[in-house]
C-alpha positions in Angstrom: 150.6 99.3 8.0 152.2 102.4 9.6 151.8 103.3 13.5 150.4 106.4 12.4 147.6 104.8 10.5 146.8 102.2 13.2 146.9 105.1 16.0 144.3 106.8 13.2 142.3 104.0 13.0 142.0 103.6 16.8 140.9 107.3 17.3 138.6 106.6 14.7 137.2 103.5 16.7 136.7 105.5 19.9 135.2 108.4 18.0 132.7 106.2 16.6 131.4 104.3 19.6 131.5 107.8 21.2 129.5 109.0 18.5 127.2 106.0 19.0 126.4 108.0 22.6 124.0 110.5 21.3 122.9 108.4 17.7 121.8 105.1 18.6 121.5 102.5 16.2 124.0 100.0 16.5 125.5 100.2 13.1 128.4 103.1 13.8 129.0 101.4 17.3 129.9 98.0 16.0 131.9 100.0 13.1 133.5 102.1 15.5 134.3 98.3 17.4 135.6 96.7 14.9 138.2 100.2 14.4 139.2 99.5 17.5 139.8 95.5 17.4 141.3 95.9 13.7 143.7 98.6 14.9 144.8 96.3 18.0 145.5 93.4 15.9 147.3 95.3 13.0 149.2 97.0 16.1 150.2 93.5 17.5 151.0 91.7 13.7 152.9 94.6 11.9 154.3 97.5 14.4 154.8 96.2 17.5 153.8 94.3 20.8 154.0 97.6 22.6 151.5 99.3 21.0 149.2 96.6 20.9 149.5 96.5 24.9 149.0 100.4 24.9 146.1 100.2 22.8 144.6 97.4 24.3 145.2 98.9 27.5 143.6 102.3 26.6 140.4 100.1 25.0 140.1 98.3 28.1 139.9 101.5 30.3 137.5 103.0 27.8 134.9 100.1 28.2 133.6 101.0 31.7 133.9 105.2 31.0 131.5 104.8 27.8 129.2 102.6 30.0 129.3 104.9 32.7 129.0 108.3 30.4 126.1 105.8 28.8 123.9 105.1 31.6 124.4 108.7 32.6 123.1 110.0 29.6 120.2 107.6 29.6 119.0 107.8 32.3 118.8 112.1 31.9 117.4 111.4 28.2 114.5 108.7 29.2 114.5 109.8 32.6 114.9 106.0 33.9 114.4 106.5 37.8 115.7 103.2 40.4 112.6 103.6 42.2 108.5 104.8 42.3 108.7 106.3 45.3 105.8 108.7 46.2 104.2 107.0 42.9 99.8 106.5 42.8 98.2 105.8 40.4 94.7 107.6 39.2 93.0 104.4 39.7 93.6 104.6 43.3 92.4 108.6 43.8 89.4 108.1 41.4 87.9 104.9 42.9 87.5 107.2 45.8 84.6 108.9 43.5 82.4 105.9 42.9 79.0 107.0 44.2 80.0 110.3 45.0 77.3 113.3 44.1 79.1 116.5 42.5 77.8 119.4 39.7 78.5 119.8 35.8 81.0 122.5 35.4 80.2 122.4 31.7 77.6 121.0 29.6 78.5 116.9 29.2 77.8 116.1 25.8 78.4 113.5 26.8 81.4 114.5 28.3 82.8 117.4 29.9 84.1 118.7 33.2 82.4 118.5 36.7 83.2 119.1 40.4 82.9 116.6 42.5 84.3 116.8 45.9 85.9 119.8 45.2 88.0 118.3 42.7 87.3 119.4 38.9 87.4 116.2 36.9 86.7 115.1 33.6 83.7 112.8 33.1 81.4 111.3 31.1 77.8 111.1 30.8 75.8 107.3 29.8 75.3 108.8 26.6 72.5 111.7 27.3 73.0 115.6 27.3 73.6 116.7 30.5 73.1 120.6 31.2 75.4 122.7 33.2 75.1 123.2 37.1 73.2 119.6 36.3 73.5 117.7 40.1 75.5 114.0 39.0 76.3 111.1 40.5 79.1 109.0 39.8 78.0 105.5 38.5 81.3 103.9 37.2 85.0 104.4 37.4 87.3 102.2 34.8 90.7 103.3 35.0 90.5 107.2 34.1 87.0 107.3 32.4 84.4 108.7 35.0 81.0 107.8 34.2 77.9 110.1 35.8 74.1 109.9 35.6 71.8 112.9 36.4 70.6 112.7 40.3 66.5 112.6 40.2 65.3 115.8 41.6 62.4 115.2 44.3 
């Protein structure tokens, strides 16, 4: 094999795992791998042990960059964050509702949209019509599902 074709098939290697960046799926990657190892070996059995030291040389550096420029782009494309600071949960701002008293913004049929403590939240009735400007109470919280009842006028 000629040093020009095994410098070809080298670039080839790199483009592919490079390539293998911004399509995921494994398949051109390990293609693109086995370039790069193929092109090393035919460098070291048929040219020369000099340009199997450069290219293994220049594949070695390229391992961390492509990690690097990897986890870079991941993290901006999933948006993969080190921490959860300043996370909370809903859970933890709507158990604060349980038994709290508010008023139907719409009509809940059986759900819709209420104020209750000067929050506007989505809720649920127990499974009756309840009319706008209705006064609620809130009977139930399970994770973000709001259950009211109608408060018994006097």
């Amino acid at each position: 094999m000629s040093t020009s074709g095994i410098i070809t098939l080298f670039i080839i290697g790199l483009t592919a795992i490079t390539i293998e960046l911004f399509i995921p799926g494994a398949i051109v990657g390990i293609c693109g791998a086995g370039c790069v190892i193929a092109s090393i070996i035919f460098a070291y059995l048929y040219v020369s042990n000099l340009l199997g030291h450069i290219l293994l040389g220049i594949g070695i550096c390229f391992i961390p960059i492509f990690f690097i420029t990897w986890y870079k782009l991941l993290t901006k494309t999933f948006a993969i964050k080190a921490s959860e600071e300043g996370f909370s949960s809903a859970r933890e701002k709507l158990n604060g509702l349980l038994s709290a008293e508010g008023v139907t913004t719409t009509t809940l049929r059986p759900s819709g949209t209420a104020n209750i403590k000067g929050n506007k939240v989505d809720v649920i009735s127990e499974g009756e019509m309840i009319l706008k400007n209705t006064r609620i109470k809130v009977i139930d919280v399970k994770g973000n599902r709001i259950v009211v009842k109608p408060v018994k006028t006097k």
